[in-house]
PyMOL Python script that loads the backbone (N, CA, C, O; Angstrom):
from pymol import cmd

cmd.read_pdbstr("""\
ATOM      1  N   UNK A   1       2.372  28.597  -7.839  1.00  0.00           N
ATOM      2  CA  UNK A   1       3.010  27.323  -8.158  1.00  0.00           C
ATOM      3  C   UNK A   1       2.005  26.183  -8.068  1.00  0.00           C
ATOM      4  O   UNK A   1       0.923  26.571  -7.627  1.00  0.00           O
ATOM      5  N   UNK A   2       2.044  25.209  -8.287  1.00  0.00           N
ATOM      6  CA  UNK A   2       1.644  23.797  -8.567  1.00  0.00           C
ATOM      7  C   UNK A   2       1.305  22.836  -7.448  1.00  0.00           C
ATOM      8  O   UNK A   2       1.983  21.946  -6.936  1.00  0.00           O
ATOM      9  N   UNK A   3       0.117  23.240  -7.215  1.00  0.00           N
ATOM     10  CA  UNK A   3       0.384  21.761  -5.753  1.00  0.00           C
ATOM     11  C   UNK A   3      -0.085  20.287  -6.112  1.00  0.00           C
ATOM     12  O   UNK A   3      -0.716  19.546  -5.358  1.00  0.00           O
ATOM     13  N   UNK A   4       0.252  20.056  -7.135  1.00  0.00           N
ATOM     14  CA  UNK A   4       0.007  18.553  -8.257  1.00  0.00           C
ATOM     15  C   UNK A   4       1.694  17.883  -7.727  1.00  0.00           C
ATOM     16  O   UNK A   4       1.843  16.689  -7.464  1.00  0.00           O
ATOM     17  N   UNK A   5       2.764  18.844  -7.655  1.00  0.00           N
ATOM     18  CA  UNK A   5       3.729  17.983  -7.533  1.00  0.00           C
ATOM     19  C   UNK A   5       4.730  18.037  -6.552  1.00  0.00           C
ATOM     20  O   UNK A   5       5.368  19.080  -6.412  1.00  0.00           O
ATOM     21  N   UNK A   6       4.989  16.906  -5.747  1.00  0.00           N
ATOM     22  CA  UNK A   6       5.818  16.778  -4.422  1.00  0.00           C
ATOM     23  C   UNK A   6       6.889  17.623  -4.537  1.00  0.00           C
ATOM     24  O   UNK A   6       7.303  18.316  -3.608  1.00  0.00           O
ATOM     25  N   UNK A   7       7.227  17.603  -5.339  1.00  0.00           N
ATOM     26  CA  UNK A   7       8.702  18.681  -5.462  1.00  0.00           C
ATOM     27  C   UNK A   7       8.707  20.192  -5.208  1.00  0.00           C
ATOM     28  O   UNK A   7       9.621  21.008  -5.090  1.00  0.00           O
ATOM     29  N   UNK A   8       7.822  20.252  -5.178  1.00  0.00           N
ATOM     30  CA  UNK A   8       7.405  22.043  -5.530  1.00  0.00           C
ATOM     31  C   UNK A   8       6.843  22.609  -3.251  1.00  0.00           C
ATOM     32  O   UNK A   8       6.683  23.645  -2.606  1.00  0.00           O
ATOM     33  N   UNK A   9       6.783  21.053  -2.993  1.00  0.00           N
ATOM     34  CA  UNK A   9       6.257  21.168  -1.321  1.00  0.00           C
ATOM     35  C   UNK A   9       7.045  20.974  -0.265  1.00  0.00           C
ATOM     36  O   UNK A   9       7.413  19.800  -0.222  1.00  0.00           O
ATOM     37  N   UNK A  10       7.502  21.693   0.693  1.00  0.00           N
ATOM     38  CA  UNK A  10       8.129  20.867   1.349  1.00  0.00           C
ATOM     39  C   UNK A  10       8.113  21.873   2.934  1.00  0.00           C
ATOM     40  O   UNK A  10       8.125  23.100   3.028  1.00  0.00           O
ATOM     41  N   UNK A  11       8.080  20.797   4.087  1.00  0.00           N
ATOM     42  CA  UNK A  11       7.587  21.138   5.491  1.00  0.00           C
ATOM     43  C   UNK A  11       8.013  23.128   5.659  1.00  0.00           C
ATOM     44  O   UNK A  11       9.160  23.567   5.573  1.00  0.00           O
ATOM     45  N   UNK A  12       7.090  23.765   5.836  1.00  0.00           N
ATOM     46  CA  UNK A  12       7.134  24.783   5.956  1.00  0.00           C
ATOM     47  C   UNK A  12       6.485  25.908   5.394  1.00  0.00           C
ATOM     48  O   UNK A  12       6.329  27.006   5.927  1.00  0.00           O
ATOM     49  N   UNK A  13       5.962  25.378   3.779  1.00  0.00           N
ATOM     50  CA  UNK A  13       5.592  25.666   2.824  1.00  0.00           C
ATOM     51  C   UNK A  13       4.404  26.569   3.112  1.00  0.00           C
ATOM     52  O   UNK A  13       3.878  26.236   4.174  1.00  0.00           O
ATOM     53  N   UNK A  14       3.782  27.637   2.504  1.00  0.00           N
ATOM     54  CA  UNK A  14       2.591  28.431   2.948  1.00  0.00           C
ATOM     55  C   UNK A  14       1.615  28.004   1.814  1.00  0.00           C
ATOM     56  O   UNK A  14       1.726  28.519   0.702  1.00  0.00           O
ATOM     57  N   UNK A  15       0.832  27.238   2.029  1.00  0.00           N
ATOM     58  CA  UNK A  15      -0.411  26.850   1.085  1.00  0.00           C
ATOM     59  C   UNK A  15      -1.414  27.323   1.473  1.00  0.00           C
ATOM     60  O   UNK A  15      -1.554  27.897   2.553  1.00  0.00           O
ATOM     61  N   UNK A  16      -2.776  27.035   0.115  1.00  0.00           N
ATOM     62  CA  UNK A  16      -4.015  26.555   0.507  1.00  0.00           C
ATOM     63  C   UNK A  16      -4.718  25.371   0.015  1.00  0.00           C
ATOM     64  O   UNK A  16      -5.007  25.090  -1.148  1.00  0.00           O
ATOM     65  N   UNK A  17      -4.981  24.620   1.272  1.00  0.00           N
ATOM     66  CA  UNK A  17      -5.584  23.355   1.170  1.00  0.00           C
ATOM     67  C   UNK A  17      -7.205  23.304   0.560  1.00  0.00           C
ATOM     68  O   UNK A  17      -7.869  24.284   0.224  1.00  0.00           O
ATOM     69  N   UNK A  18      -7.569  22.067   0.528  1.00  0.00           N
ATOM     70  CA  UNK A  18      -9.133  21.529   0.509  1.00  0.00           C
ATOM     71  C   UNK A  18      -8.898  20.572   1.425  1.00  0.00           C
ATOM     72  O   UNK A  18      -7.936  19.805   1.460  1.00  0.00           O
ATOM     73  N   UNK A  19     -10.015  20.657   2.331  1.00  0.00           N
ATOM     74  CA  UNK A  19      -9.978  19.788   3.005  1.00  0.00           C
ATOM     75  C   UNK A  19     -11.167  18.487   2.421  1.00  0.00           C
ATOM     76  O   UNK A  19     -11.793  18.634   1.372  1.00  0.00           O
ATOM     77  N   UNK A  20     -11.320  17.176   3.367  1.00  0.00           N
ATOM     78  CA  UNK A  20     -12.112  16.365   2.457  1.00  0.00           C
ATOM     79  C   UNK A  20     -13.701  16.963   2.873  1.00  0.00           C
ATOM     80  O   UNK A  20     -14.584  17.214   2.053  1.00  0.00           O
ATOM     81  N   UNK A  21     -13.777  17.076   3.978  1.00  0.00           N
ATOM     82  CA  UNK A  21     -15.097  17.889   3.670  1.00  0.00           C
ATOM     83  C   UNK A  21     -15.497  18.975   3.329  1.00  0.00           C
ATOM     84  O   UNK A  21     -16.585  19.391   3.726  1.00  0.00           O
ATOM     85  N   UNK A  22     -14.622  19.758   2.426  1.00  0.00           N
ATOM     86  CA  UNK A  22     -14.943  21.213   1.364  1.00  0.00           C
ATOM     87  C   UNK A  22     -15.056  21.042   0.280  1.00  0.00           C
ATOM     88  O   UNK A  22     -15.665  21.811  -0.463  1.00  0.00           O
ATOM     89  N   UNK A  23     -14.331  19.681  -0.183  1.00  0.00           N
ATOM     90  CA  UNK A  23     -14.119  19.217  -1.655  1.00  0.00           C
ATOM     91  C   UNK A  23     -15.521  19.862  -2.474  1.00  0.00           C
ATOM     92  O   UNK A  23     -15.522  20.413  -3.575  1.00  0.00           O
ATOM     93  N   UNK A  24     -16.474  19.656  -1.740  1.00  0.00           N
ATOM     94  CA  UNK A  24     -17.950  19.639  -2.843  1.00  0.00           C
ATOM     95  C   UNK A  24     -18.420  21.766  -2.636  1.00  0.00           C
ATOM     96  O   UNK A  24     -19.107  22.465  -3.380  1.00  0.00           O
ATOM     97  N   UNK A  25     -17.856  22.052  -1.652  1.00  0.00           N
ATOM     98  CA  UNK A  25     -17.705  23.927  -1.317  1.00  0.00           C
ATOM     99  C   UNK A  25     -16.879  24.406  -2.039  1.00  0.00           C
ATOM    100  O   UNK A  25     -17.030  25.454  -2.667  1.00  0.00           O
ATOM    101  N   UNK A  26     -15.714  23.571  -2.047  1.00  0.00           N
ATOM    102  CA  UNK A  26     -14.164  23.999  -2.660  1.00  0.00           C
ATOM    103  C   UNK A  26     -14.017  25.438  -1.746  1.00  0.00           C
ATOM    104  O   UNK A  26     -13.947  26.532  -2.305  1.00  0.00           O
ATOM    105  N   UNK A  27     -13.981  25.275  -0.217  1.00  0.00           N
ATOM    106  CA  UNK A  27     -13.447  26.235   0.789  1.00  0.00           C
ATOM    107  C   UNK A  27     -12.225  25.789   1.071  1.00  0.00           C
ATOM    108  O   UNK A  27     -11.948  24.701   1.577  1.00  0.00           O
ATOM    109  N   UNK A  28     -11.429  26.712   0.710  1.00  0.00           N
ATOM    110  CA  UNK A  28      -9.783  26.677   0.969  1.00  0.00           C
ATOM    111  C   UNK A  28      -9.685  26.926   2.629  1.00  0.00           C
ATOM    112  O   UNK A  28     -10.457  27.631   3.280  1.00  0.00           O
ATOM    113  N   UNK A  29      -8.360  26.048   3.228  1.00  0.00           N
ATOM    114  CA  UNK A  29      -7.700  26.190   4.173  1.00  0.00           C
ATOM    115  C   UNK A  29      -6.483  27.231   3.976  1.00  0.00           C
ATOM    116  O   UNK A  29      -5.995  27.356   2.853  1.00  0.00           O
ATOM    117  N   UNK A  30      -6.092  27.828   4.850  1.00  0.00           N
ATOM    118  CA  UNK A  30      -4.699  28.116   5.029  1.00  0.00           C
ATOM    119  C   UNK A  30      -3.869  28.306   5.963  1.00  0.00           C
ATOM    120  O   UNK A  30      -4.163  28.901   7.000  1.00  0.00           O
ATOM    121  N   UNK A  31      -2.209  27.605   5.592  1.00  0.00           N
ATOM    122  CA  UNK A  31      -1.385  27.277   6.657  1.00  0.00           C
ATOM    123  C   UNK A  31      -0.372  26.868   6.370  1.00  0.00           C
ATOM    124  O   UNK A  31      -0.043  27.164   5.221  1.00  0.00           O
ATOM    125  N   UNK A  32       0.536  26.105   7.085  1.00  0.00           N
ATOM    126  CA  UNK A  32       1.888  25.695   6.458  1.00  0.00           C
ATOM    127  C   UNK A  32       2.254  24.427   7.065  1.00  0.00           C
ATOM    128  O   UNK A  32       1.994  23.954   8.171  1.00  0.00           O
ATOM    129  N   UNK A  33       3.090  23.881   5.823  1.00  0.00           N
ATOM    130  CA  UNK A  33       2.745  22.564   5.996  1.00  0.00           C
ATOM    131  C   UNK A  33       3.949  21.926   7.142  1.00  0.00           C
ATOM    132  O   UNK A  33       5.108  22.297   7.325  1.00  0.00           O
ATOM    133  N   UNK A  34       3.180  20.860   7.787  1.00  0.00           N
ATOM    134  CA  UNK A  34       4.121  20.317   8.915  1.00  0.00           C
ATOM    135  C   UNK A  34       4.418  19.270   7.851  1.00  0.00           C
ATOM    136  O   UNK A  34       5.456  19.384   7.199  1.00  0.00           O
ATOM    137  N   UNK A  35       3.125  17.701   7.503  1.00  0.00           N
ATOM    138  CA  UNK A  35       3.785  16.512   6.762  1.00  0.00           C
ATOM    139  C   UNK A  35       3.547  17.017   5.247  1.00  0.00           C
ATOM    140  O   UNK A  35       2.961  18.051   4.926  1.00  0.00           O
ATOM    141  N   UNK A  36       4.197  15.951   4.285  1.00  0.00           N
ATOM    142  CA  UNK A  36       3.440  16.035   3.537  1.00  0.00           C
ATOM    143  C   UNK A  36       3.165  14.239   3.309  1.00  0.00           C
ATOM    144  O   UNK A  36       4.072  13.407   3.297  1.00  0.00           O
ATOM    145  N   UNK A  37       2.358  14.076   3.218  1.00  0.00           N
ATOM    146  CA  UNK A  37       1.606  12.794   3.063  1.00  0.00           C
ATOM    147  C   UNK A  37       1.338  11.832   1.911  1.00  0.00           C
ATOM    148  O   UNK A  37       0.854  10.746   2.230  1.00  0.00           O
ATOM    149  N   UNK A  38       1.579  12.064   0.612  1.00  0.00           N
ATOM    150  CA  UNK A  38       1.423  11.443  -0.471  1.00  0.00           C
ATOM    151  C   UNK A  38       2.875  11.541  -0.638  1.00  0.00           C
ATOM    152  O   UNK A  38       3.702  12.424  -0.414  1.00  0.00           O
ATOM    153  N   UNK A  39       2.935   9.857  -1.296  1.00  0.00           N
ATOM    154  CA  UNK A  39       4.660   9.447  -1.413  1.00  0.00           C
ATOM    155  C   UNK A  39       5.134   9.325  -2.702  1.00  0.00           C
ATOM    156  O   UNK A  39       6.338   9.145  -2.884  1.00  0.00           O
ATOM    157  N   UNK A  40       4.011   9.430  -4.037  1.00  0.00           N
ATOM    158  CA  UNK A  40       4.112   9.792  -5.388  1.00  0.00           C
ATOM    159  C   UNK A  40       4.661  11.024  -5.874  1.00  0.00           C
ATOM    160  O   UNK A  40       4.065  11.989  -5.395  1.00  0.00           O
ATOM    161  N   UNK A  41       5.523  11.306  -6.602  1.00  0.00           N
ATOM    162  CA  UNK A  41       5.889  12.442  -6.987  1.00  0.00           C
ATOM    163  C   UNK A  41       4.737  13.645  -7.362  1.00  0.00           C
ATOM    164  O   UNK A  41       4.862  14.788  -6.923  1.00  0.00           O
ATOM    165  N   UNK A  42       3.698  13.269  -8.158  1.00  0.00           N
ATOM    166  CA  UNK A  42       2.727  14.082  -8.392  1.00  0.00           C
ATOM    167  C   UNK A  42       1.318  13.156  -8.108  1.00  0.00           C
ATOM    168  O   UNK A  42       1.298  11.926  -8.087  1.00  0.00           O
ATOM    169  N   UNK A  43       0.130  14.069  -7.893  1.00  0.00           N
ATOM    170  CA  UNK A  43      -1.180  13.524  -7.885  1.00  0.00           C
ATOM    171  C   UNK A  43      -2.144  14.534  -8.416  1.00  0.00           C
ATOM    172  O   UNK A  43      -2.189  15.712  -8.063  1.00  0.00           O
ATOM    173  N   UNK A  44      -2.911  13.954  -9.300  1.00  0.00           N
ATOM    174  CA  UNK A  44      -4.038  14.825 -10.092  1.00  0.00           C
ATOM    175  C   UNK A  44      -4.621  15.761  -9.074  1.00  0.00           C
ATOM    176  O   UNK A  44      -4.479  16.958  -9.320  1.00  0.00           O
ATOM    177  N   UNK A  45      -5.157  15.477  -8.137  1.00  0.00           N
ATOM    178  CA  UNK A  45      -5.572  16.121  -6.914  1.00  0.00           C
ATOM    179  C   UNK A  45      -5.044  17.141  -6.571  1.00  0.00           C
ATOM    180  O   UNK A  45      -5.595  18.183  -6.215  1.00  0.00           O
ATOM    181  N   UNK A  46      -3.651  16.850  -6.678  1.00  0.00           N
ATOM    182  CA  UNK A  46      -2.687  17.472  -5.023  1.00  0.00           C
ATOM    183  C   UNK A  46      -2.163  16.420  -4.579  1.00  0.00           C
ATOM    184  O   UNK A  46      -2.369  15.226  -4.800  1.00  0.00           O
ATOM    185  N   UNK A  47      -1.082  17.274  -3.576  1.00  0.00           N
ATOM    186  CA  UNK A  47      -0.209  16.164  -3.195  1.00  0.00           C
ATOM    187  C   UNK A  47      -0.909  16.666  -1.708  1.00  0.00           C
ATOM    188  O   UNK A  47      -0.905  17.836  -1.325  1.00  0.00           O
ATOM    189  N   UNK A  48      -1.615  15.310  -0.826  1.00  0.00           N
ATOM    190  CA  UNK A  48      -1.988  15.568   1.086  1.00  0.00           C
ATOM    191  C   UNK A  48      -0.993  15.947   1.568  1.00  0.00           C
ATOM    192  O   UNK A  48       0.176  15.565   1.507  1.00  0.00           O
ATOM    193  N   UNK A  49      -1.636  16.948   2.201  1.00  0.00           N
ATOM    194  CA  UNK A  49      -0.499  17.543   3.461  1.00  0.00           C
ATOM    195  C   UNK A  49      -1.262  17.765   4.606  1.00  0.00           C
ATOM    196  O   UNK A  49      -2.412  18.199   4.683  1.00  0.00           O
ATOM    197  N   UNK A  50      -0.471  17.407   5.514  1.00  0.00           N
ATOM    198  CA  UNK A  50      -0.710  18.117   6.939  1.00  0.00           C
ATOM    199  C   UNK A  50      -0.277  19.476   7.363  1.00  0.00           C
ATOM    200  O   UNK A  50       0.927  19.711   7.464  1.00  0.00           O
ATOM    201  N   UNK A  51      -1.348  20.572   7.671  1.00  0.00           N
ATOM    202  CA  UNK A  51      -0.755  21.256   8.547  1.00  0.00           C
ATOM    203  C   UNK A  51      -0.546  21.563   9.754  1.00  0.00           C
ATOM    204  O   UNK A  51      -0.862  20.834  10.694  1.00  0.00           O
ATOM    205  N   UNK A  52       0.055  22.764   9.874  1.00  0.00           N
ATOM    206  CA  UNK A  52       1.170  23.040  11.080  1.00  0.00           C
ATOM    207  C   UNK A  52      -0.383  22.571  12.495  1.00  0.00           C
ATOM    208  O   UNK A  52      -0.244  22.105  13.626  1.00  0.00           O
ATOM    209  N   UNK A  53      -1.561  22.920  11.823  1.00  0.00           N
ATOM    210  CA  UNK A  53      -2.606  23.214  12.886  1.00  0.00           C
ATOM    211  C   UNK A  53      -3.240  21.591  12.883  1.00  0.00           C
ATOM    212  O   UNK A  53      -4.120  21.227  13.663  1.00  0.00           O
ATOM    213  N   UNK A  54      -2.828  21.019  12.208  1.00  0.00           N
ATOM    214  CA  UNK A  54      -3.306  19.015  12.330  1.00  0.00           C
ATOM    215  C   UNK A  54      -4.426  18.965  11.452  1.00  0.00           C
ATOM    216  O   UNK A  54      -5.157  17.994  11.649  1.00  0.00           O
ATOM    217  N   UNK A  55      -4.842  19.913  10.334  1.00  0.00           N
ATOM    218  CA  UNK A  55      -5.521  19.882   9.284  1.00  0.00           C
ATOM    219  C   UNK A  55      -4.870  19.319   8.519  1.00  0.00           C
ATOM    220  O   UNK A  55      -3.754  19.714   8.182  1.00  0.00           O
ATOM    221  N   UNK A  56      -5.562  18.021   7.973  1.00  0.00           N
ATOM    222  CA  UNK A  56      -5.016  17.106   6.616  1.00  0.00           C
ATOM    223  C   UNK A  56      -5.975  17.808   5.448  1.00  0.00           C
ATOM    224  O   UNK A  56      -7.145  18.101   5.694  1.00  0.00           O
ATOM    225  N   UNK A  57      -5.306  18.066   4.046  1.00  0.00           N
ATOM    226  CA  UNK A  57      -6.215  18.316   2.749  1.00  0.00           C
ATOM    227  C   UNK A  57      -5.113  17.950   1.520  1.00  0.00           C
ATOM    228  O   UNK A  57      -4.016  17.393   1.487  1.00  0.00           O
ATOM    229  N   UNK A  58      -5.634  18.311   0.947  1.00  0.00           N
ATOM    230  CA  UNK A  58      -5.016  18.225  -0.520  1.00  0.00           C
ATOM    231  C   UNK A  58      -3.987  19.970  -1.081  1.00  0.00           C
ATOM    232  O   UNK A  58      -4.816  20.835  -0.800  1.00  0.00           O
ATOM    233  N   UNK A  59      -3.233  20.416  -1.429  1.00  0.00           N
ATOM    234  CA  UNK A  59      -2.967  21.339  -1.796  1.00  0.00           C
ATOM    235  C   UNK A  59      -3.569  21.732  -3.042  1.00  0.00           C
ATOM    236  O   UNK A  59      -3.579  21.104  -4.101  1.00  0.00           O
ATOM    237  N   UNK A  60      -3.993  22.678  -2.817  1.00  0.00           N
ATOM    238  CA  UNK A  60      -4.715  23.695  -4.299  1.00  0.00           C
ATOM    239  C   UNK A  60      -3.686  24.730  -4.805  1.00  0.00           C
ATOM    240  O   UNK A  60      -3.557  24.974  -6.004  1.00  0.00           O
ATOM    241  N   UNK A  61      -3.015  25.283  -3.909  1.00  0.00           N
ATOM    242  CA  UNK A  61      -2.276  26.542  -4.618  1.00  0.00           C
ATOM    243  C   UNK A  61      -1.031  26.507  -3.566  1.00  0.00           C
ATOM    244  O   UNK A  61      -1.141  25.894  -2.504  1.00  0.00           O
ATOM    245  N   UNK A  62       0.059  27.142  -3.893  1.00  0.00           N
ATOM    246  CA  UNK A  62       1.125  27.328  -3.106  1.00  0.00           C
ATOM    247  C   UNK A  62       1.301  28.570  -2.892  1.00  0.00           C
ATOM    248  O   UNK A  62       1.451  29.269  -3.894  1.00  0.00           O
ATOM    249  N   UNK A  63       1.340  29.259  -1.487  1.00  0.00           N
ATOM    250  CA  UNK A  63       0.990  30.778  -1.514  1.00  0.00           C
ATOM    251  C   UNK A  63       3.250  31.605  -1.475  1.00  0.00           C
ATOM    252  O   UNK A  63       4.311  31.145  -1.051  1.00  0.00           O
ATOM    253  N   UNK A  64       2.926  32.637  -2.030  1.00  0.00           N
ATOM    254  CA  UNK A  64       4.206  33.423  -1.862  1.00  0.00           C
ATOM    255  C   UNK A  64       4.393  33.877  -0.519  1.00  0.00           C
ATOM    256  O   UNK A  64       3.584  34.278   0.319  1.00  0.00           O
ATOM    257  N   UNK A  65       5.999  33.685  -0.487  1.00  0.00           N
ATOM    258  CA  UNK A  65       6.256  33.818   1.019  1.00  0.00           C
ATOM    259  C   UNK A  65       6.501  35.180   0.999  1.00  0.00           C
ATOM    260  O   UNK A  65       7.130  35.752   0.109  1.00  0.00           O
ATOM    261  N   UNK A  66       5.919  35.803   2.153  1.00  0.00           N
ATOM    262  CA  UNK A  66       6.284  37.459   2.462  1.00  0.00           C
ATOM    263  C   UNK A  66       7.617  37.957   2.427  1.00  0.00           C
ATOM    264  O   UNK A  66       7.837  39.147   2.652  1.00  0.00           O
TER     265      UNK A  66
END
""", "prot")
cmd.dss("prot")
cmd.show_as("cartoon", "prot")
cmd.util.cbc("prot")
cmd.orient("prot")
């Protein structure tokens, strides 16, 4: 799924992030989201999230739940 748009995210969610200092590695995080942080429906980026572990990034991918 899409992590461009708020709708598709929501607290619990199993992603993988970028964080701001991987952006230029593009090394994914992974975790689930506690906030989500951008208040726009969509962002070219990603929509920021916090996770459960107090890592802020951007969402890249939305992972399937087991």
């Amino acid at each position: 799924m899409d992590g461009k748009k708020r709708a598709n995210i929501k607290p619990g969610t199993h992603v993988n992030i970028v964080q701001k200092q991987d952006q230029r590695s593009g090394d994914l995080t992974e975790g689930y989201v506690q906030d989500i942080l951008t208040n726009s429906p969509t962002h070219p980026h990603g929509i920021k999230v916090r996770l459960e572990t107090g890592e802020v990034g951007r969402v890249q991918e939305i992972l399937p739940e087991d």
